[in-house]
C-alpha positions as CSV (number, residue, x, y, z in Angstrom):
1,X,-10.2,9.7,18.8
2,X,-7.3,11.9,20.4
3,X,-4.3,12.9,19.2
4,X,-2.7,10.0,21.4
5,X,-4.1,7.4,19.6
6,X,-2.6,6.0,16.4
7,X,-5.4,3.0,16.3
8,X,-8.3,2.2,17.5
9,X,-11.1,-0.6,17.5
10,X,-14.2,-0.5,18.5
11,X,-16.7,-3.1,19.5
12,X,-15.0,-4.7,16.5
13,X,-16.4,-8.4,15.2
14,X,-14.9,-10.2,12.1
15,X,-16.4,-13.6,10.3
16,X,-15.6,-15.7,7.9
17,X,-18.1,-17.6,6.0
18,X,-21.6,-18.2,6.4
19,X,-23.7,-20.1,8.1
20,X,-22.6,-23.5,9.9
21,X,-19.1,-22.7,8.4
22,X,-19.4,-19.4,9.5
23,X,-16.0,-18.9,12.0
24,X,-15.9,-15.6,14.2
25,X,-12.3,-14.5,14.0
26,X,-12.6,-11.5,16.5
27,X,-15.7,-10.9,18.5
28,X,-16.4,-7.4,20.3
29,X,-12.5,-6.0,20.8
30,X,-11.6,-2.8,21.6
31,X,-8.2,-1.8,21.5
32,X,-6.4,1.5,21.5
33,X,-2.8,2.0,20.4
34,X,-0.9,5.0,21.7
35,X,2.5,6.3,19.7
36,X,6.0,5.2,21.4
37,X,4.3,2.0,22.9
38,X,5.3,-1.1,22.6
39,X,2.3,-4.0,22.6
40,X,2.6,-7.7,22.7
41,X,-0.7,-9.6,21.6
42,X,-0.2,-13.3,23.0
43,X,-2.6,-15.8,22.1
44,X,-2.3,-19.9,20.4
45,X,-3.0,-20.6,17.2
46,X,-6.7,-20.0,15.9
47,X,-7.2,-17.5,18.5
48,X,-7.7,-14.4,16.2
49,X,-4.0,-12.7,16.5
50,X,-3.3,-12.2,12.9
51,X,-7.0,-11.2,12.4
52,X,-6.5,-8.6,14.8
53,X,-2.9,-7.4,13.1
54,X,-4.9,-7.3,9.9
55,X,-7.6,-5.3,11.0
56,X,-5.7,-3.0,12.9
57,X,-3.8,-2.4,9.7
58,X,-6.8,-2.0,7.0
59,X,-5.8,-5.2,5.5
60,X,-9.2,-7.0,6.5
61,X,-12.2,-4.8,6.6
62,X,-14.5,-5.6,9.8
63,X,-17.9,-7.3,10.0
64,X,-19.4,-5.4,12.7
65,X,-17.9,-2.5,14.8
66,X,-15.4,0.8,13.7
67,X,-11.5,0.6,12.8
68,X,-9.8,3.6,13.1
69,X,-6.3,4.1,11.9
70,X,-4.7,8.1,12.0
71,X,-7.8,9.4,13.0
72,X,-10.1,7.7,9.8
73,X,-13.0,5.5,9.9
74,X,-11.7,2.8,7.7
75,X,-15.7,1.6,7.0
76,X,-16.8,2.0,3.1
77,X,-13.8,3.5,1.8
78,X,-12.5,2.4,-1.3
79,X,-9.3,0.0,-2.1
80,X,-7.4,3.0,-2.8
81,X,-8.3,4.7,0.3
82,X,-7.5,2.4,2.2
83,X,-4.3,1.9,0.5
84,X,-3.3,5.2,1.1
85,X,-3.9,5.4,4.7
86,X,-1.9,2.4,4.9
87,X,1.1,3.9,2.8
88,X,1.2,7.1,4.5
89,X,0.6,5.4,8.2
90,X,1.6,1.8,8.9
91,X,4.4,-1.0,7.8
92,X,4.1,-4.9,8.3
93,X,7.0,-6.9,9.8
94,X,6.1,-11.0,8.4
95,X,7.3,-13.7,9.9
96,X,8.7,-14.8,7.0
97,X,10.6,-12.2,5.5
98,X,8.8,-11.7,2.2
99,X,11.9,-10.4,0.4
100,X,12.2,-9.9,-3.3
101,X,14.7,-12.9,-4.3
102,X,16.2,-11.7,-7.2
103,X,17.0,-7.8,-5.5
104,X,19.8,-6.8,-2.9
105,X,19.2,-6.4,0.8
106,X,19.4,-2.5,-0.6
107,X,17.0,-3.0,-3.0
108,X,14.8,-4.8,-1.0
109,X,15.0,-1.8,1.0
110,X,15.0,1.4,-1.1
111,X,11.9,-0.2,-3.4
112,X,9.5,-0.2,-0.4
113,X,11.0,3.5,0.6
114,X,10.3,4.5,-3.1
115,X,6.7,2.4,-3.8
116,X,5.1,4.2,-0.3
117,X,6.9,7.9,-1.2
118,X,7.7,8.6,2.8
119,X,11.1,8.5,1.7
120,X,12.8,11.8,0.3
121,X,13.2,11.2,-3.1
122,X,16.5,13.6,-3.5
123,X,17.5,11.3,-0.1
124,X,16.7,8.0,-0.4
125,X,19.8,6.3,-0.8
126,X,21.1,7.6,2.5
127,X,17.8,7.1,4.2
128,X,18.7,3.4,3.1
129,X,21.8,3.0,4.0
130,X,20.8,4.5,7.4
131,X,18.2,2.1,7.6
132,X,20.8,-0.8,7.4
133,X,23.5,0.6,9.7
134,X,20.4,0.6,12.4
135,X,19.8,-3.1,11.8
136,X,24.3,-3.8,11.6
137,X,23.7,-4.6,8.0
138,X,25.7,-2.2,6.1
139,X,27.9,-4.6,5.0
140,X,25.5,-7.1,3.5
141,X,23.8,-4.4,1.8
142,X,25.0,-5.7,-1.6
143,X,23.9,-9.4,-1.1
144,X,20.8,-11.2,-2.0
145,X,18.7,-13.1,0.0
146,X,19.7,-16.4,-0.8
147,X,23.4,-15.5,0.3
148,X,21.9,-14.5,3.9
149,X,20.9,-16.3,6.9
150,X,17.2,-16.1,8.4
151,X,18.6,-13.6,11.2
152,X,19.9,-11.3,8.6
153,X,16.7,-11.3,6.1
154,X,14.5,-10.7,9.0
155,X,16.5,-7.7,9.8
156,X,16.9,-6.4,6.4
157,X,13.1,-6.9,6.9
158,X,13.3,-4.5,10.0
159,X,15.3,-2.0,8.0
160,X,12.7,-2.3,4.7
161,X,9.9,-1.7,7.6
162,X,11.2,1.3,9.5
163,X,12.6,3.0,6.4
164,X,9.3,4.3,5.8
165,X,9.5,5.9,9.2
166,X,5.9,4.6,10.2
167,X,3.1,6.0,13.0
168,X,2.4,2.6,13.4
169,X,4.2,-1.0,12.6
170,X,2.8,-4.6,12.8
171,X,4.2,-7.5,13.7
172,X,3.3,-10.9,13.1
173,X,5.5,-13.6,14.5
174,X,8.7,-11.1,13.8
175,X,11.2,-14.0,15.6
176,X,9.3,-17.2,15.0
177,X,12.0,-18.7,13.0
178,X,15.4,-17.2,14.5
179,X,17.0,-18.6,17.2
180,X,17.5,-16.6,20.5
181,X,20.5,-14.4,19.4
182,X,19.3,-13.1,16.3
183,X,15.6,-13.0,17.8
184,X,16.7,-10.6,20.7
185,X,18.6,-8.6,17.6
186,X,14.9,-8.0,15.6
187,X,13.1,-7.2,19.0
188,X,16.3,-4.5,19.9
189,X,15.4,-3.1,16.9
190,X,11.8,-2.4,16.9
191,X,12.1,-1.5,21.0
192,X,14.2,1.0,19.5
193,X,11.8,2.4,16.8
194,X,9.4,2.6,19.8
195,X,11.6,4.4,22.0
196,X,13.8,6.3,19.8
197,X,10.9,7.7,17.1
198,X,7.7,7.5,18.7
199,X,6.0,4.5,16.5
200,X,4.0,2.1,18.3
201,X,4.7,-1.4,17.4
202,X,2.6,-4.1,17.8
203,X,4.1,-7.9,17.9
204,X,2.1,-11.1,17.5
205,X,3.3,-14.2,19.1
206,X,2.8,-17.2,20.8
207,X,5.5,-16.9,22.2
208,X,5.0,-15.2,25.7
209,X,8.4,-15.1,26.3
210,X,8.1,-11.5,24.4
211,X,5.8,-10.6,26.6
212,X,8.4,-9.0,29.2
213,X,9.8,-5.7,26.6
214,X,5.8,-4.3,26.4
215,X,4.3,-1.8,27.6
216,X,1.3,-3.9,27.5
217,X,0.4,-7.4,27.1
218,X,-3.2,-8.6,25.4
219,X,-3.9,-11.8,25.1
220,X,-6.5,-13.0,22.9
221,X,-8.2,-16.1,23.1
222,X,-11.1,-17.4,20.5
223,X,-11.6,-13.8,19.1
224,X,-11.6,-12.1,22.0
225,X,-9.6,-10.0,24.7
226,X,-9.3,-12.1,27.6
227,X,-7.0,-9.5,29.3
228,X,-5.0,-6.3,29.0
229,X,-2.0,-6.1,31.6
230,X,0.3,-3.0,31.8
231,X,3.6,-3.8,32.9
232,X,7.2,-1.8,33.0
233,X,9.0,-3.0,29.9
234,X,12.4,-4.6,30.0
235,X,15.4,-4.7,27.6
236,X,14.8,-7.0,24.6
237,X,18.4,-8.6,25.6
238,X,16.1,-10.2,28.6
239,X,13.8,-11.9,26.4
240,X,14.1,-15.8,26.3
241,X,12.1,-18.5,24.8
């Protein structure tokens, strides 16, 4: 694994259960991830896209096959390994929002940037606020989620992501339940982490209307990686659905 490559699978094969209920998630992928690009994994439902986003991140250990993530074999390390190379490495984007009811959209924030320690302690309430004025939410930055729309917790979601300032950040149906405008506002924002500091961000959608801001495009279809096309990315304000 080169210095180029933030993740890697190889010849990688995941299943659940055993026997006649046995269900092969992933079969055989290989996949490389490069810093600063931006990837789209298209694919229906059942077809092994949140598998892969799990895998890729150390969530979900393999059944057959290497994950590599920062230049580690992720195979028989321990739970606090693995959590570590996650903490120091990669942050998750969920398609719905996962924020902490009862805490601020600053809070929301500053916890993960104090829980992974890739904040500066002595400067993590302006590495917070920063995060917020980067998603236009400096003024909601006292209000809970409850008092906020879906457009505005996903991208308090964004900010509590890219806080971290991660190598590599995951996806999983980031826009699935905004409408267009506030959609296009999440996808400016992690085009702009991939552009702007290096990370490479990986979306999972059905929705191949994404497809047109990636660098590349994979789509997956029961387990495996029916094709990889490399494409010049456009603006996020082009994407429609």
């Amino acid at each position: 694994m080169t210095e180029d490559v933030i993740a890697e699978l190889r010849q990688v094969s995941k299943t659940y259960g055993t026997g006649e209920a046995q269900v092969h998630a992933l079969r055989e992928v290989d996949l490389r991830l490069a810093p600063g690009e931006i990837v789209v994994v298209l694919g229906p439902s059942g077809s092994g896209k949140t598998t892969l986003l799990n895998v890729l991140g150390g969530i979900e250990p393999v059944t057959d096959g290497e994950a590599i993530l920062a230049g580690q074999p992720l195979a028989g390390r321990s739970a606090e390994d693995l959590a570590g190379i996650r903490r120091e490495t990669v942050s998750f984007v969920f398609q719905f929002f996962n924020l902490i009811q009862t805490l601020t959209a600053a809070e929301n924030v500053e916890v993960i940037a104090e829980l992974t320690g890739r904040a500066e302690r002595d400067q993590t309430h302006a590495q917070v606020h920063a995060a917020l004025a980067a998603v236009d939410m400096s003024e909601r930055a006292d209000h809970f989620p409850g008092q906020l729309s879906g457009g505005q917790q996903q991208r308090i979601a964004i900010a509590r992501a890219l806080v971290t300032r991660p190598r590599l950040l995951l996806c999983d149906e980031p826009t699935g339940a905004l409408d267009l405008e506030s959609g296009r506002q999440v996808l400016a924002q992690l085009q702009r982490a991939a552009r702007e500091d290096g990370c490479c961000v990986v979306i999972v959608t059905h929705n191949a209307g994404i497809a047109v801001m990636a660098d590349r495009v994979v789509r997956v279809h029961d387990g495996q990686i029916a094709e990889i096309t490399e494409h010049r990315a456009r603006p996020a304000g082009e994407v429609a659905w």
